[in-house]
ZATI-400910 format. One record per residue (C-alpha): x negated, y, z; residue in three letters. Coordinates in steps of 0.02 Angstrom, whole numbers, padded with zeros to 5 digits, always signed. Example, Ala and Ser with C-alpha at 12.3 -4.5 7.8 and 13.67 -1.06 7.14 Angstrom:
% ZATI-400910
-00615-00225+00390ALA
-00684-00053+00357SER
//
This chain:
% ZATI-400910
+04821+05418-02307UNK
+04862+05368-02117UNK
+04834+05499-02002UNK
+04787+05453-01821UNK
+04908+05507-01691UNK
+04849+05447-01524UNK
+04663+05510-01533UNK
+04634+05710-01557UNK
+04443+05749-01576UNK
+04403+05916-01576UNK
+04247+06029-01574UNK
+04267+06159-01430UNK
+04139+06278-01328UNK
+04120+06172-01141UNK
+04132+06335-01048UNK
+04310+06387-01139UNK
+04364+06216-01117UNK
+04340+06209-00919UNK
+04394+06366-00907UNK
+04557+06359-01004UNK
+04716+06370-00896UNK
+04787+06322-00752UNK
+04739+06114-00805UNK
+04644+06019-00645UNK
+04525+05909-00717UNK
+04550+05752-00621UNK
+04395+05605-00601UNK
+04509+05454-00603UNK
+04490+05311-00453UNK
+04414+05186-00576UNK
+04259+05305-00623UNK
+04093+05258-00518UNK
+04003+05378-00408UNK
+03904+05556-00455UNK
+03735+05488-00462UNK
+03647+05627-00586UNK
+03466+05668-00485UNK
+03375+05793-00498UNK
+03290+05732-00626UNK
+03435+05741-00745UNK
+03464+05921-00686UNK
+03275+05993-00709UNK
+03324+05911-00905UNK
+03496+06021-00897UNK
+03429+06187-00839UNK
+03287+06175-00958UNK
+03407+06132-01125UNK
+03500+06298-01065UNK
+03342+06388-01043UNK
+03308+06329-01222UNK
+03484+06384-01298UNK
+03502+06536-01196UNK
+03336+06618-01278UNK
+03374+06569-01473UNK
+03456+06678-01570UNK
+03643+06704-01562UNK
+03717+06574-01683UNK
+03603+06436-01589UNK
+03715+06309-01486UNK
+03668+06164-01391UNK
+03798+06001-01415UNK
+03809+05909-01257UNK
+03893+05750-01311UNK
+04097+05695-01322UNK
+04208+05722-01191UNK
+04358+05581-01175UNK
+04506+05637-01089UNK
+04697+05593-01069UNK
+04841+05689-01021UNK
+04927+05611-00842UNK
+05089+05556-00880UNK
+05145+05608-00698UNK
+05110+05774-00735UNK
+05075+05895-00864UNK
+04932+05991-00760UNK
+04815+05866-00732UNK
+04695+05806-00863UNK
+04601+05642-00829UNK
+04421+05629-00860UNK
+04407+05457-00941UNK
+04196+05487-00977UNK
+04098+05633-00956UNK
+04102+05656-00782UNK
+03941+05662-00751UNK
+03913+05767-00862UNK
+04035+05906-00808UNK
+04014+05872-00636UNK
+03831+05945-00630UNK
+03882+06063-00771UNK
+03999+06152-00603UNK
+03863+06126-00490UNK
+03761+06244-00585UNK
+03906+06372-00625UNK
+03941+06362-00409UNK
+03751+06413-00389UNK
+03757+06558-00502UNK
+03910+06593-00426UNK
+03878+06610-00246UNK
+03702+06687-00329UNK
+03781+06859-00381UNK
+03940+06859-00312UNK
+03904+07009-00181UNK
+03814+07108-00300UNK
+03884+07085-00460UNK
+04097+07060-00457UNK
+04132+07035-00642UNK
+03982+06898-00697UNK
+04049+06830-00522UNK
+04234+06827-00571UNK
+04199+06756-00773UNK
+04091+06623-00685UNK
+04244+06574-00533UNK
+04361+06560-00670UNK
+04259+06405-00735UNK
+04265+06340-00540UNK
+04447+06366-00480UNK
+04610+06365-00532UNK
+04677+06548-00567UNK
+04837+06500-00493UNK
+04763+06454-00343UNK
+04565+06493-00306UNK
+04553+06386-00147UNK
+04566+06229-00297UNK
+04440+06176-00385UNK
+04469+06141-00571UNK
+04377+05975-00553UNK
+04445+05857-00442UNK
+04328+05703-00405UNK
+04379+05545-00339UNK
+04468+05576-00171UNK
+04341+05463-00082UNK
+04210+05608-00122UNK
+04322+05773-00171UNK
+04319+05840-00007UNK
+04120+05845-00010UNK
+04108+05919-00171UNK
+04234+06044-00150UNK
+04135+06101+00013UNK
+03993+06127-00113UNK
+04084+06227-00240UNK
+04168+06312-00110UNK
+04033+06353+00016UNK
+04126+06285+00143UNK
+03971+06177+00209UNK
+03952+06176+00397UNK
+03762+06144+00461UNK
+03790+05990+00513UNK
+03658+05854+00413UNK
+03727+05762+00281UNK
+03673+05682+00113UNK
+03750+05685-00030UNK
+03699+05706-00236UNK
+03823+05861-00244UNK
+03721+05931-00093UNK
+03557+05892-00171UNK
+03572+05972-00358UNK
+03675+06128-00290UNK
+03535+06171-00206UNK
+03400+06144-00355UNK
+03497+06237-00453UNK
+03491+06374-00315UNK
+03308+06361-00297UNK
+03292+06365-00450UNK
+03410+06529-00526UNK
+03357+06671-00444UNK
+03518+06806-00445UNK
+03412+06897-00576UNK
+03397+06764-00723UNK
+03584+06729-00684UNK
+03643+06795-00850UNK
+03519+06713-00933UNK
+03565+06532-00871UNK
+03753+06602-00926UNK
+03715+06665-01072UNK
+03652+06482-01119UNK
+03799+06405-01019UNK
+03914+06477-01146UNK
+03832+06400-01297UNK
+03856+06221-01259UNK
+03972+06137-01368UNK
+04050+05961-01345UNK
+04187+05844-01453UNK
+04327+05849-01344UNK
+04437+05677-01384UNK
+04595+05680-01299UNK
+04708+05546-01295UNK
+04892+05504-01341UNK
+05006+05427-01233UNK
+04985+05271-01346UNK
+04793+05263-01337UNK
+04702+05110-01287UNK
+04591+05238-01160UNK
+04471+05048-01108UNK
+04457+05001-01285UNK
+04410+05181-01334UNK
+04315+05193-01182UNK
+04203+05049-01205UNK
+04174+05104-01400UNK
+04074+05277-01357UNK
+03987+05186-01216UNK
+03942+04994-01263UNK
+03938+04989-01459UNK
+03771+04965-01508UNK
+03586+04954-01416UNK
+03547+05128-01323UNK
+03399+05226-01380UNK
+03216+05167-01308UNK
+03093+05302-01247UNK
+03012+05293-01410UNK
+03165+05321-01506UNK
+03210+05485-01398UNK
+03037+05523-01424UNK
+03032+05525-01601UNK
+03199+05627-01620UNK
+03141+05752-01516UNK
+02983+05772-01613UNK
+03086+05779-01782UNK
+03220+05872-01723UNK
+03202+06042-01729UNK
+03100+06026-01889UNK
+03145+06062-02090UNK
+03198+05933-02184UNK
+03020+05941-02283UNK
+02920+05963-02113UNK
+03015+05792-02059UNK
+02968+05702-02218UNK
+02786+05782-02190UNK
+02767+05722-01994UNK
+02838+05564-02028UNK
+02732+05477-02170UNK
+02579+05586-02087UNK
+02600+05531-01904UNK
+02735+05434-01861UNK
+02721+05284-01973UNK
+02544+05272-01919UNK
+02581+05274-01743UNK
+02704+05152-01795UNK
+02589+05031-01913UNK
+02445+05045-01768UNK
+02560+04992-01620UNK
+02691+04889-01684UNK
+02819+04809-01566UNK
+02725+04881-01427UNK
+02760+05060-01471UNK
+02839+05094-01313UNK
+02701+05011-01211UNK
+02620+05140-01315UNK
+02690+05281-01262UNK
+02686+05247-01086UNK
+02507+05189-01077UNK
+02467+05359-01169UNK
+02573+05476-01035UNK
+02483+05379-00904UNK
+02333+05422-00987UNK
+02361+05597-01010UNK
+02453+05638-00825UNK
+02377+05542-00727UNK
+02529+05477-00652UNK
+02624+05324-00648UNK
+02748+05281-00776UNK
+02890+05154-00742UNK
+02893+05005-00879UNK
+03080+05024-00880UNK
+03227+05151-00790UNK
+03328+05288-00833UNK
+03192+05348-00988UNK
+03049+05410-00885UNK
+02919+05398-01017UNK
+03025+05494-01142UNK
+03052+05623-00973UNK
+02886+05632-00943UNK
+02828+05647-01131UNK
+02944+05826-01139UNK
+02891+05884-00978UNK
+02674+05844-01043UNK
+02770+05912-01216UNK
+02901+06063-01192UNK
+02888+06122-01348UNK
+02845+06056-01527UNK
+02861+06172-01640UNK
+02785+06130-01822UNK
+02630+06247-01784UNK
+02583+06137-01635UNK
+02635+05980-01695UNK
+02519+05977-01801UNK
+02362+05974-01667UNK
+02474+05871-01551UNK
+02538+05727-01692UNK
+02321+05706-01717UNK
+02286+05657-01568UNK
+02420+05549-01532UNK
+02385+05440-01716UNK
+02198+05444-01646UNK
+02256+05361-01489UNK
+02371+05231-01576UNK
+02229+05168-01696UNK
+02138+05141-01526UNK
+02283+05069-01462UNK
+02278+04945-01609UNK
+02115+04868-01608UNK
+02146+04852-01402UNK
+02300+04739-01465UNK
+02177+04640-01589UNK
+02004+04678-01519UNK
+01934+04590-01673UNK
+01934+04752-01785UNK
+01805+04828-01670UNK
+01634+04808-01779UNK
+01529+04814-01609UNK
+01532+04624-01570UNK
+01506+04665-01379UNK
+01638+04791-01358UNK
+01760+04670-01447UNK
+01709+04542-01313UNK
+01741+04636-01194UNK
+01920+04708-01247UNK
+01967+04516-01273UNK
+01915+04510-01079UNK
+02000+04640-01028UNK
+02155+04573-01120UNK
+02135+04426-01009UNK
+02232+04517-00865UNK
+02375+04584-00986UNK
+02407+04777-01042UNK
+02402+04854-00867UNK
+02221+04962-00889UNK
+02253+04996-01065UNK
+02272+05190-01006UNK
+02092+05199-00947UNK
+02052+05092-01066UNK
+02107+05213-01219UNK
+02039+05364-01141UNK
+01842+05281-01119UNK
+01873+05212-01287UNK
+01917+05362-01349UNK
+01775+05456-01282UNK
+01659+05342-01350UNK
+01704+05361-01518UNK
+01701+05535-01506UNK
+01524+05518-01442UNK
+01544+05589-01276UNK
+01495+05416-01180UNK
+01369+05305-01221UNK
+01424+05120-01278UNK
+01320+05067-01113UNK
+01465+05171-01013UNK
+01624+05103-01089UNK
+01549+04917-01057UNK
+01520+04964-00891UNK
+01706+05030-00866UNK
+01755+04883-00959UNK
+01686+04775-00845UNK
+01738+04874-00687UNK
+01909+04842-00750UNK
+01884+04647-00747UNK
+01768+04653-00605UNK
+01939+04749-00515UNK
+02083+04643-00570UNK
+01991+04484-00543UNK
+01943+04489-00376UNK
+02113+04566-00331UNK
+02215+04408-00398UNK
+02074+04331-00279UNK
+02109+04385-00122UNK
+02292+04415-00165UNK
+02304+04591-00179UNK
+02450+04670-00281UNK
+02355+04730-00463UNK
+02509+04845-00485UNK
+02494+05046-00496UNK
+02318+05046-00484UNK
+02277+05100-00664UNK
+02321+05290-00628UNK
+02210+05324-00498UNK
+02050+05281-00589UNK
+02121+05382-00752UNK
+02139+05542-00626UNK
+01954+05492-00556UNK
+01884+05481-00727UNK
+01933+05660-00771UNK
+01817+05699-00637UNK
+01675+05606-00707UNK
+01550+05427-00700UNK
+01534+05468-00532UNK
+01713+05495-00462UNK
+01763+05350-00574UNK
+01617+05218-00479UNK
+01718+05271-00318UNK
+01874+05256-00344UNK
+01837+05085-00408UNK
+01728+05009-00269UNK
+01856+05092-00153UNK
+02007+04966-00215UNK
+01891+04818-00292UNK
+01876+04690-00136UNK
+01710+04663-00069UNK
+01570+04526-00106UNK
+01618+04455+00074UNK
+01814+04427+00049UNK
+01780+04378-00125UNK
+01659+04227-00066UNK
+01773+04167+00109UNK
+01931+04141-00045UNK
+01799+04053-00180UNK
+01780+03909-00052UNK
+01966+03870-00033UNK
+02069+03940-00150UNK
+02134+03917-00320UNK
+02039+03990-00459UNK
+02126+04105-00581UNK
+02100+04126-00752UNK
+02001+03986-00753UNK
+01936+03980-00929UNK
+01892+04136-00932UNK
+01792+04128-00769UNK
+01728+03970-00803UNK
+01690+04043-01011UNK
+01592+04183-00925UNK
+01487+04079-00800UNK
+01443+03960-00911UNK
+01390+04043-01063UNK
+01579+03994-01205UNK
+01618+04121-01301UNK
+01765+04031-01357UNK
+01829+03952-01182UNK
+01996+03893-01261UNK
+01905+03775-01387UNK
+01863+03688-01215UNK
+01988+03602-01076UNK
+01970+03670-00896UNK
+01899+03489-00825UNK
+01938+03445-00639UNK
+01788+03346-00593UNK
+01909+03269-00448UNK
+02065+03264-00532UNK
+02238+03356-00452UNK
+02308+03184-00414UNK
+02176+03037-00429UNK
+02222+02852-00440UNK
+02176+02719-00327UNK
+02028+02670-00444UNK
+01975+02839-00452UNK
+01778+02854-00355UNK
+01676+02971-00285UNK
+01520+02882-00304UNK
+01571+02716-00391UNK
+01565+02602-00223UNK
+01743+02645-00135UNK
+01890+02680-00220UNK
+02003+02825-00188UNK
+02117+02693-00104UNK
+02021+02675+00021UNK
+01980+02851+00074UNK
+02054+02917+00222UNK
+02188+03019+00264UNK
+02092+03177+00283UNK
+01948+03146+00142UNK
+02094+03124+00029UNK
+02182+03296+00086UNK
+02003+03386+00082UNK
+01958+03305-00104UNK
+02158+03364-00164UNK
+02132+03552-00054UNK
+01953+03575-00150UNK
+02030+03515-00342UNK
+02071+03671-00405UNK
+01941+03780-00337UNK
+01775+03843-00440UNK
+01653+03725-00378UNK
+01767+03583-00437UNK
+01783+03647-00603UNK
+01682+03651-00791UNK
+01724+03660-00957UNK
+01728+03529-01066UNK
+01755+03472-01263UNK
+01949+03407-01285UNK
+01886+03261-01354UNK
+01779+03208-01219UNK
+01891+03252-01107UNK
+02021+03136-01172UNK
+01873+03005-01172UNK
+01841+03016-00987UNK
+02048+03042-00917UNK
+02073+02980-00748UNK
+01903+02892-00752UNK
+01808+02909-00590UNK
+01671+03007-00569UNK
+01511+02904-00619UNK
+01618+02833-00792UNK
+01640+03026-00832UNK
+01454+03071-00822UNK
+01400+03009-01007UNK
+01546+03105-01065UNK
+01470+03269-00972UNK
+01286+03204-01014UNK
+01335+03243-01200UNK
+01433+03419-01179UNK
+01367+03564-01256UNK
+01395+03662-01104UNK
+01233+03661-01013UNK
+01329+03672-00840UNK
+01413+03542-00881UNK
+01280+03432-00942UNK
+01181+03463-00788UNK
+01338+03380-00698UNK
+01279+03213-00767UNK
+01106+03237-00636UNK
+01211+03244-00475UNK
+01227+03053-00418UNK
+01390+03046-00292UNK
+01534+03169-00321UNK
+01602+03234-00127UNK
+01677+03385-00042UNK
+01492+03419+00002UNK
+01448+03425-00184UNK
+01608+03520-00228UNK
+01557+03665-00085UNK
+01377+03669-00140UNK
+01425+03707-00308UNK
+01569+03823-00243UNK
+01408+03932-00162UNK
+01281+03917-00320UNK
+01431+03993-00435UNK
+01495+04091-00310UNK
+01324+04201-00311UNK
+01348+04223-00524UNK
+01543+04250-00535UNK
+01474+04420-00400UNK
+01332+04459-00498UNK
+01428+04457-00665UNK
+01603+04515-00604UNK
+01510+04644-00506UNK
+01601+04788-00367UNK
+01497+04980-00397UNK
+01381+04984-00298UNK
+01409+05137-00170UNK
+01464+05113+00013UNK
+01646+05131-00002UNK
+01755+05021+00086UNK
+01905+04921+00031UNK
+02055+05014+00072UNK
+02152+04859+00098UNK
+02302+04894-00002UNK
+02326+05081+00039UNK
+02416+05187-00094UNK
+02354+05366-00141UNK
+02476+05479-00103UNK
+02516+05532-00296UNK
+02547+05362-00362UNK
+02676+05320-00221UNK
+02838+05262-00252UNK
+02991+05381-00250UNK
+03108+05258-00175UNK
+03301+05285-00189UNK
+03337+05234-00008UNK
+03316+05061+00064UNK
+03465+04928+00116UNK
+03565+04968+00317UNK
+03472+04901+00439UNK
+03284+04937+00382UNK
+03195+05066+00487UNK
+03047+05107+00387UNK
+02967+05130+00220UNK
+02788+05165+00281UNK
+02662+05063+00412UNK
+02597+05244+00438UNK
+02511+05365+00309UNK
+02311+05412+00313UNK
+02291+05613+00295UNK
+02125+05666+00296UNK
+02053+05531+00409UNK
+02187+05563+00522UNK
+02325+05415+00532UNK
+02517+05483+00560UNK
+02662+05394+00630UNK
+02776+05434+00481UNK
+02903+05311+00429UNK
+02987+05375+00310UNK
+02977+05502+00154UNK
+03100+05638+00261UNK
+02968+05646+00385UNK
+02836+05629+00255UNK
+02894+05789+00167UNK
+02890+05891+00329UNK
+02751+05856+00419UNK
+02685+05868+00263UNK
+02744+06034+00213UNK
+02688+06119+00405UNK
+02543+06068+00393UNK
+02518+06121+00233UNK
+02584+06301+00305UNK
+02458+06300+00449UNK
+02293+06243+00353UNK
+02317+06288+00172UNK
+02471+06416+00139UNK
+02404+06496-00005UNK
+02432+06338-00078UNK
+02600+06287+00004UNK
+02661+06453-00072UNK
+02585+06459-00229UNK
+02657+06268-00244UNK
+02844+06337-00208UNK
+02837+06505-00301UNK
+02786+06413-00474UNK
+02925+06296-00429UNK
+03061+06362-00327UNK
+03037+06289-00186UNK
+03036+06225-00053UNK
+02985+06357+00051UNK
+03107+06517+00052UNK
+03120+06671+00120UNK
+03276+06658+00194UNK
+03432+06525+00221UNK
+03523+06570+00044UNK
+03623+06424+00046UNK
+03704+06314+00183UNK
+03633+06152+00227UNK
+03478+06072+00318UNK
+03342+06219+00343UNK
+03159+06185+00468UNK
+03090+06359+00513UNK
+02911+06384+00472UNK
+02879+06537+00540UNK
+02995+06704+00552UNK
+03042+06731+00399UNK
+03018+06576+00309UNK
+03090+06437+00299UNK
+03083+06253+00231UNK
+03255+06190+00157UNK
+03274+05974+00211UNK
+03439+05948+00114UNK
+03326+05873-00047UNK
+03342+05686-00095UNK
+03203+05562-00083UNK
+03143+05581-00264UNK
+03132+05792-00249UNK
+03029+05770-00086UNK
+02919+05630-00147UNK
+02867+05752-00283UNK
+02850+05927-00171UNK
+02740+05827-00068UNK
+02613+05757-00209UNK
+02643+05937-00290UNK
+02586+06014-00127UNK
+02449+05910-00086UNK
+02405+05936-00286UNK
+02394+06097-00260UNK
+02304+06106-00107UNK
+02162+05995-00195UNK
+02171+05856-00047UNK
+02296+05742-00126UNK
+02146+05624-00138UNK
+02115+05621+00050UNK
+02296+05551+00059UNK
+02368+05391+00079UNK
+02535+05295+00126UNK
+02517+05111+00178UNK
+02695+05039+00141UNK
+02780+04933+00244UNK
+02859+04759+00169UNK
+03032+04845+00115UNK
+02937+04952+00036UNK
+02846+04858-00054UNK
+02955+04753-00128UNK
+03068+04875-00187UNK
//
């Protein structure tokens, strides 16, 4: 047997491992940038949390660890991958560190040795790239001035010091020193790319749905797992199919009431253990039930013919018209109706709310993204709430009939299926009674051709081709009967349709712009009675964003001054430009008009109002003796200001209007 002499793996406790000798652990030049957010450290400190209260043989394996030995020097040990890793693994030893270190000398010292070199304390035993050491040695150090500054080292030291009080410091140790890792260490011979590349690019990464079901089955028996799988998961499975993902999502949507990215750094399976911290098998149980319930809805929503209502069917295959988006509402009406807690009569009339909603949006050109949310955290608050939230963002009967008269229709067969009685529209061809691009034998009325037309008729017939008045359904083989033909050769054709509005075509003698906008207004008046807005005096808010669906941007390209037009608070519209500003005006105001709140907000989550200036950095004094910390990233503030407002029960009398940049990003 060969034995491999260039690759050593070994199993080894992380916190021995940093702390072992007098070795700097160096980042090499080729490695890319700290980026771990906060995020990623709220999902750290919790798996400590979790391995520092099981019992004493528990550990918690944190991945391999690549390394080489620098063949300058026998001190330094390169960091090939893992960085990341490690590098917010210090972070949160520095803020337990600087924690206790005046009132508690030995947890202090056992925690320093992990952070500098015993040989020489004012090193560091990691050494990042040079472009960024000095920064995060300031961090480790405390050797921040005030001045402002952002960085990701600045940002997690100080969650993890708003979040570790000095008192559950040895609790966050005692779980620090139960992470294991697979240490590989390289030969001088090693391929360190090739090996590299293997641990990072071999094979697909796990989806959401995969992380999802390993955390479910993880910390279950063998027998449980067996049990849970053929009893939940391959249900789930058989119900969603290919879309299990779009699954998930739609579900945490659903249940949170927040918005869910379609793709990113796994925020559904983030979001799924924060809705789901715990599944143990005594929970599962009641948990797995509900979410097989949900996937056989989410199947017949996929293939609305296994509904045995005939009119709810219909309407799911309308809904389905506009893609996936409102499946989240959808499931939870659907869900309450077959529970018997809504009448049939209410989920048709959120069905067609939903329609009613997306059409006239794709109307007047509004944005049908991150809307869905909203109406699932009105709906919790009954009929009622739900009505308003949808007349608020559904574009009025005026805007809707100034675009009918000029502008393409979209979705035509199912408009034009709707108005005009099909229940099958795609058996039928979407007829242009002008055509897009007539011939020069093509008529009007059968006297001039379209030859001699002018200039301007022939722009208004082409401008007025694709919109609703122009436009029937018609049998595919009359329609290939009547191709091209002018007007008055095409009315047999429409005489002997079994569409009655398009039979009644064949009674209209001369076919003109004035015909086109007469019919325009008689079909305008049914396309608002059936695709109708709730009835209540809200107004459209023109594209406004409620403050806990907005976007937690990662920063915007040089040169861009602001993310917001201005934000709506209360009635009150504020100057703010940017989430920074957002977060403290915010936040004071919060402190002047509901503090209870603001304080209740930061004591359940560490912030961001404090006491006192425990750390270095960017602080905003509230009053005496309290203090707001700045030094956050976008993403942390985003969230303290939704929380905040949450918490404060006005984060529905909030808004931000975005600004282009911020829109498109």
């Amino acid at each position: 047997m060969s034995t491999a002499t260039n690759v050593e793996a070994t199993a080894v406790n992380t916190i021995e491992w940093l702390a072992a000798g007098s070795t700097t652990i160096v980042v090499p030049v080729y490695q890319r940038q700290y980026r771990w957010d906060i995020g990623g450290c709220e999902r750290l400190l919790s798996d400590v949390r979790s391995v520092a209260d099981a019992d004493d043989s528990h550990r918690h394996f944190i991945g391999s660890i690549l390394s080489a030995q620098d063949g300058a020097t026998d001190d330094d040990l390169i960091l090939i991958d893992g960085q990341q890793r490690i590098t917010t693994l210090t972070l949160l030893i520095a803020a337990l560190h600087h924690s206790v270190r005046d009132t508690d000398p030995q947890l202090a010292g056992e925690l320093a040795r992990v952070l500098v070199r015993a040989d020489d304390p004012s090193r560091t035993k990691l050494r990042p790239h040079d472009a960024w050491a000095g920064l995060y040695e300031s961090v480790v150090l405390d050797r921040r001035d005030d001045a402002e500054r952002e960085s990701r080292f600045d940002d997690n030291y100080a969650f993890f010091r708003s979040q570790v009080h000095a008192d559950e410091v040895p609790r966050i140790w005692r779980g620090l020193r139960r992470l294991e890792h697979v240490s590989i260490t390289l030969g001088a011979q090693a391929n360190a790319q090739q090996i590299f590349e293997s641990l990072n690019s071999t094979g697909e990464p796990l989806r959401d749905h995969e992380l999802i079901h390993n955390y479910i089955l993880m910390g279950l028996t063998h027998a449980e797992q067996l049990d849970v799988e053929a009893r939940f998961w391959l249900p789930i499975e058989r119900h969603t199919g290919e879309t299990i993902g779009a699954f998930w999502r739609h579900y945490l949507v659903m249940t949170t009431g927040r918005e869910l990215a379609a793709n990113g750094e796994h925020g559904v399976y983030s979001a799924f253990r924060h809705s789901f911290p715990r599944v143990d098998a005594e929970r599962l149980q009641a948990d797995a039930e509900v979410w097989r319930h949900y996937a056989e809805i989410y199947g017949i929503l996929l293939d609305p013919s296994l509904d045995s209502d005939d009119e709810i069917a219909r309407q799911l295959r309308y809904v389905n018209t506009f893609g996936r988006a409102a499946y989240p509402l959808v499931l939870s009406a659907y869900s309450d109706h077959a529970r018997g807690i809504i009448s049939r009569d209410e989920l048709i009339e959120t069905l067609e709310w939903i329609q009613a909603l997306y059409l006239r949006r794709t109307l007047v050109n509004l944005p049908n993204e991150r809307l869905v949310a909203r109406l699932c955290r009105a709906r919790a608050q009954g009929r009622e709430a739900l009505a308003r939230a949808f007349a608020r963002i559904t574009p009025s009967d005026e805007r809707v009939s100034a675009v009918l008269k000029y502008s393409e229709l979209p979705y035509s067969a199912y408009v034009l299926g709707r108005l005009e009685g099909v229940d099958d529209p795609l058996a039928f061809d979407v007829e242009h009674i002008v055509p897009t691009v007539p011939g020069d034998s093509w008529s009007g009325d059968g006297v001039r051709p379209w030859s001699e037309y002018s200039e301007d008729e022939q722009n208004s017939h082409r401008a007025l081709a694709p919109t609703l008045g122009n436009l029937t359904l018609l049998e595919q083989h009359l329609t290939e009967s009547v191709f091209g033909a002018s007007f008055p050769a095409k009315r047999p054709a429409y005489a002997r349709s079994t569409v009655t509005a398009t039979r009644e075509l064949d009674g209209i003698d001369r076919w003109d712009t004035a015909a086109i906008t007469a019919r325009t207004v008689r079909l305008t008046t049914e396309l608002l009675r059936i695709w109708a807005r709730p009835a209540l005096p809200e107004i459209d808010d023109d594209g406004l964003t409620p403050i806990l669906d907005a976007v937690r941007r990662r920063g915007w390209p040089a040169g861009w001054e602001r993310e917001f037009d201005y934000v709506e608070y209360r009635g009150e519209r504020w100057e703010v430009y940017d989430v920074k500003h957002l977060f403290n005006r915010v936040l004071r105001r919060a402190w002047t008009d509901t503090r209870a709140a603001a304080l209740a907000y930061s004591a359940a989550h560490g912030g961001p109002i404090y006491d006192g200036m425990a750390w270095k950095g960017q602080w905003d004094e509230l009053t005496e003796g309290h203090h707001l910390y700045m030094g956050w990233d976008s993403n942390y503030m985003m969230s303290a200001v939704q929380g905040v407002l949450e918490e404060s029960g006005i984060a529905a009398e909030v808004f931000v209007k975005y600004s282009y940049i911020g829109n498109v990003m």
